[in-house]
N, C-alpha and C positions, 0 to 999 in steps of 0.2 A: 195688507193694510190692517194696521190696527184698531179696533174699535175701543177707545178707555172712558165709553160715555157713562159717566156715575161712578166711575171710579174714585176712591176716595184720595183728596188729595197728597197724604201725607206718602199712600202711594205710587202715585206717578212722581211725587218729588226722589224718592227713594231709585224706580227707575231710570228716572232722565239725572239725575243730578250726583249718583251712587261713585264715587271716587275707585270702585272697583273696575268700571267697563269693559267694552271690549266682547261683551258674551252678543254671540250672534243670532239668539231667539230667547226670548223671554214670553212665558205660555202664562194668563190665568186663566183656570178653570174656576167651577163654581156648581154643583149639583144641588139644590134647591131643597130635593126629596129629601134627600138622606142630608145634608149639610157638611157636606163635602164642600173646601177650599183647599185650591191648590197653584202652589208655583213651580212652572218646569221652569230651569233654565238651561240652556246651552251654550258651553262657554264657547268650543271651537268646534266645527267640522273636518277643520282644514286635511286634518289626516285620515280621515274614514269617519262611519259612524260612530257618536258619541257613547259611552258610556257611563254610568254613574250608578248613583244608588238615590234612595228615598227614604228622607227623616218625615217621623212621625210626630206631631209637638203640638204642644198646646199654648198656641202663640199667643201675645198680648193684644198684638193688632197685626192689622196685615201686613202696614210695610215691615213690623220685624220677621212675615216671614220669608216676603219678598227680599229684604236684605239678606236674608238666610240662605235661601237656592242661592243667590248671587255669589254668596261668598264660597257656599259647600260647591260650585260646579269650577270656578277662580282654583278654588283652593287645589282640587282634585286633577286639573289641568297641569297645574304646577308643579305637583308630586307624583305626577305618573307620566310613561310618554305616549301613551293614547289620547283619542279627543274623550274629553269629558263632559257632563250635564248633572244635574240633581236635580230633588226634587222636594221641593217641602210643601208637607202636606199639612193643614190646618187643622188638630183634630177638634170638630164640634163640641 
């Protein structure tokens, strides 16, 4: 179950509505201390564990960086034949 209480909307519109789909776990994190944000995604399982990699960025807002794992884990799936995931990380 998902909890997306206080989530800002432009981001769950970006999740639920994202013309990319299909990704079978979409993670935010959030480390308070240090100001750590972050988006896993995972596109596919289907073939074993996923792999990926992790963009570091200094996003404008969240859903660009939500749209960002969504598209780097899509995109990674596509051109590789492993399962893939990414990871965009927000930097403070």
């Amino acid at each position: 179950m998902t909890d997306v209480t206080g989530a800002p909307a432009d981001v769950l519109h970006t999740l639920f509505h994202s013309d990319q789909g299909g990704h079978e776990q979409v993670v935010l994190c959030q480390d308070r201390a240090s100001g750590l944000k972050a988006v896993i995604a995972i596109h596919s399982t289907a073939l074993g564990p996923a792999l990926g990699g992790t963009r570091f960025y200094p996003y404008a807002t969240e859903a660009e960086a939500v749209a960002d794992a969504l598209n780097l884990a899509r995109g990674c799936r596509t051109r590789t034949p492993w399962p893939a995931s990414s990871t965009a990380v927000a930097r403070p």
